[in-house]
N, C-alpha and C positions, 0 to 999 in steps of 0.2 A: 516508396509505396505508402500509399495514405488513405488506404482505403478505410480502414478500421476506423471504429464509430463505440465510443461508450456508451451511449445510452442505448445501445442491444443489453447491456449484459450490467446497468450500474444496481448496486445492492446484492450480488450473485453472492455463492460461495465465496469466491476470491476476494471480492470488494472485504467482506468480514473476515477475514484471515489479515489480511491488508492493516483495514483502519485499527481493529483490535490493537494491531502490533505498532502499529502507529503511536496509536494513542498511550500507550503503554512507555513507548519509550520518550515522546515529547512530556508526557508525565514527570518523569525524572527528570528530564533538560529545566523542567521548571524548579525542580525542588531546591536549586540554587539561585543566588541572585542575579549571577552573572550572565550578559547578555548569550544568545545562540542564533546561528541563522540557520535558515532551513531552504534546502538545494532542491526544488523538484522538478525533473530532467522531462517529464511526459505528462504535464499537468492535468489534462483533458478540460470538460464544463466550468467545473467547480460544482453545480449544484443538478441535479436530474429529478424530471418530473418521472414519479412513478406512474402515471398514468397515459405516458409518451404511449404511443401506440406499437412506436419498436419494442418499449418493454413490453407490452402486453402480447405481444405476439410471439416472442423468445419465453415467456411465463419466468425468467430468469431471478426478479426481483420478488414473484411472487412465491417461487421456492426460496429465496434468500433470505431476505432482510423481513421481509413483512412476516415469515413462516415462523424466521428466529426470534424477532419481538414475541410474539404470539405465547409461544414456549415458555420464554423467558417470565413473562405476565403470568402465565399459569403456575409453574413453577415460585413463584413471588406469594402467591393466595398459596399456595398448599408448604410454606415455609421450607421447600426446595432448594436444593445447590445454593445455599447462600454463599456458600465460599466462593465459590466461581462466579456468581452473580457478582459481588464485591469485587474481586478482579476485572470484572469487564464495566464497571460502573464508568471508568472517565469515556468509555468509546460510549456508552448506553444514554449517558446524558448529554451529549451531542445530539446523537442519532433521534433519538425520541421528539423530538420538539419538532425536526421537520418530516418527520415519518405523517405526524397528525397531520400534518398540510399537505401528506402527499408527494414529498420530497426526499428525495436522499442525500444527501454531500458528501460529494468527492473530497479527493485526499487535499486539495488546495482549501477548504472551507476548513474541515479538520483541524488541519497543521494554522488555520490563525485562529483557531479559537483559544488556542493554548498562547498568543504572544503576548507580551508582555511591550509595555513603548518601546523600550530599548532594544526588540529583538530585529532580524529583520527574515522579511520573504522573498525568496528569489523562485520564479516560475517563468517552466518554460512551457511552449506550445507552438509544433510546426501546422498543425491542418489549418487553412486557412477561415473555416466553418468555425471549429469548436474554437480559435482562440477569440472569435468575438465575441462568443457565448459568454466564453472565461472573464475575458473585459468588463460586460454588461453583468455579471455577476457576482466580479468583483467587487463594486459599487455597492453590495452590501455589506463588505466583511468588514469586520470587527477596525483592522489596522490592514491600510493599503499594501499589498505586492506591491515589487518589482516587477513587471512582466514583460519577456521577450517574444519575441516573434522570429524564435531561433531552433536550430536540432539542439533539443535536449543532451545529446551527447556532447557538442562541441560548447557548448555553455558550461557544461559542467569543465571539459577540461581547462576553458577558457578561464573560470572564475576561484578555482580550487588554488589555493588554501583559500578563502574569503579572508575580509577584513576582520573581524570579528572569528575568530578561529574553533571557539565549543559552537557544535550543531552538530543537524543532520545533512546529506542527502539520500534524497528517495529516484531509487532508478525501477521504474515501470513502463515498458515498453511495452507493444500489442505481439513481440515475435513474429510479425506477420512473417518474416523476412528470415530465413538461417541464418544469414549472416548477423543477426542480432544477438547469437547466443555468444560469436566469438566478438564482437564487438563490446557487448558489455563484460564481458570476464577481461580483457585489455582495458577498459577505460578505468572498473572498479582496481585494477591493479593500479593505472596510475594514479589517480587522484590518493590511491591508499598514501602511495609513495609522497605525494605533495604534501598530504595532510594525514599526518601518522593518526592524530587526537579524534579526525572525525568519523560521527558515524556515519557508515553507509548502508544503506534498507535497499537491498533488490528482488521485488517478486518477481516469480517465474511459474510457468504454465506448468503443471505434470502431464505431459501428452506421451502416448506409445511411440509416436514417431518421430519425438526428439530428445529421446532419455539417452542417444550418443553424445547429442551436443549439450546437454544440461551438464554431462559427468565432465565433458571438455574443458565448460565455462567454468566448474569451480574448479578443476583441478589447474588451468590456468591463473586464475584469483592463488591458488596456495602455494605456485610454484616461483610465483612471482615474489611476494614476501614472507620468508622465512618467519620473518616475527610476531605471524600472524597465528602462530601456533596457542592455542586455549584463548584466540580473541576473537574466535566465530562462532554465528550459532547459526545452524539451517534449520530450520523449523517447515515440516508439510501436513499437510490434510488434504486425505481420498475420501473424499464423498461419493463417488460411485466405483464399482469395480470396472477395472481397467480392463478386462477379458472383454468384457460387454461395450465397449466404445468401437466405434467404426469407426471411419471414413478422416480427412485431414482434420474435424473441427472436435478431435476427441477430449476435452477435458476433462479430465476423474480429478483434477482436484490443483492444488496451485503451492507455491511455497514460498518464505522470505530467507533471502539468506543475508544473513546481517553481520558486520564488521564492528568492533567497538563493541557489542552488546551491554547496554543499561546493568548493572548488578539487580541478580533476581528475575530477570525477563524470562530467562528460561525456566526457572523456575514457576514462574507463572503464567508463563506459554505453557507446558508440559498438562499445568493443572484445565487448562480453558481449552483447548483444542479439543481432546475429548468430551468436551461437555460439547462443543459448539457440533461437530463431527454428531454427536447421536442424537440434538435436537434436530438437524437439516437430516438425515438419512435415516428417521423412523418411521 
């Protein structure tokens, strides 16, 4: 199923929960010299105009990203949360430069702003739309991808350990599909198994009617490797209360559940989530 479309929903809640934690931990991959590659299973555009008319009709980006700069800048003049402002500095100096134009960048622009010559990028994308966007957008960044015209799932098990063995991969699926919740807690176990050393980022929806399969997908992910014990960290943000959602498109908020975690991420998730949480829901 391929119906799903990101530019309904790019710069939402999610996206900044997302790139934050992104940015965060491709931070540390930098703070060595040593090359890392970076695995992303669901790549989508790469970059989305905020003025798409699907954003403006979902108001998605305009509660999100544009709402949270906004905050952020105010908070900045009244010498505000500089702690947490400082923590989110490497997502904020990304984001900012193409917010002015009107733009957001997905998690493929993100992840090469941080490369280095020696790193590499590997992205995938099945819709046959969005990966030519991806192509056509490629062509600005920084250091060329690799890019497949593949299911993100079988690329990843296809390419796991990579040559180059410090990285990431990022598993971001749309869940259109139930079978995605027991599909990714199976792939993120094996690939764990291939490649003990890497990290792996998987957001996930918080929806009322699939808090069976979300408990499934990690309790599969932990039952599978034992040694995974003090090397996880789940990290969530509700933005709206979950009573008050209706119908199958209910999102109150989304979450990363990450393998490997960067030293201190949770530490500095703990401190940024709350702040981001009461600037989007006041």
């Amino acid at each position: 199923m391929l119906s799903y479309i990101h530019s309904f929903h790019a710069g939402n809640h999610a996206d900044i929960l997302k790139h934050v934690t992104l940015s965060l931990i491709l931070e540390h991959l930098c703070k060595k010299e040593k090359p890392f590659t970076i695995i992303d299973t669901h790549a989508g555009s790469g970059i989305y105009d905020l003025n798409d008319e699907r954003l403006l009709k979902t108001g998605e980006a305009e509660n999100g990203i544009s709402l949270f700069l906004k905050k952020i800048s105010d908070a900045e003049k009244n010498g505000e949360f500089s702690e947490e402002i400082k923590i989110l500095e490497p997502y904020l100096k990304i984001v900012r430069p193409y917010f002015e134009k009107s733009l957001y960048p997905g998690s493929p622009l993100i992840e090469n702003t941080f490369l280095r010559q020696s790193d590499v990028q590997i992205l995938s994308e099945l819709h046959p739309k969005t990966i030519e966007e991806l192509k056509e957008n490629a062509r600005t960044f920084k250091t060329q991808p690799q890019i497949h015209y593949r299911n993100g799932y079988e690329l990843a098990r296809a390419i796991t350990p990579p040559e180059i063995k410090r990285g990431l991969c990022v598993i971001d699926p749309s869940f259109e599909e139930k079978s995605d919740y027991e599909t990714c807690g199976k792939l993120i176990a094996q690939i764990h198994k291939k490649w003990p050393v890497g990290v792996i980022a998987l957001w996930y929806p918080l929806v009322s009617h699939r808090k069976m399969e979300i408990s499934a997908m990690k309790e599969t992910i932990a039952c599978s490797a034992p040694d995974l014990d003090g090397k996880t960290l789940d990290l969530e943000m509700q933005v709206k209360n979950e009573e008050e959602m209706t119908g199958l498109a209910s999102l109150y908020g989304s979450g990363m559940f990450i393998i490997n975690p960067p030293y201190q991420l949770e530490e500095q998730m703990q401190k940024v989530i709350p702040f981001i949480k009461k600037i989007l829901t006041e």
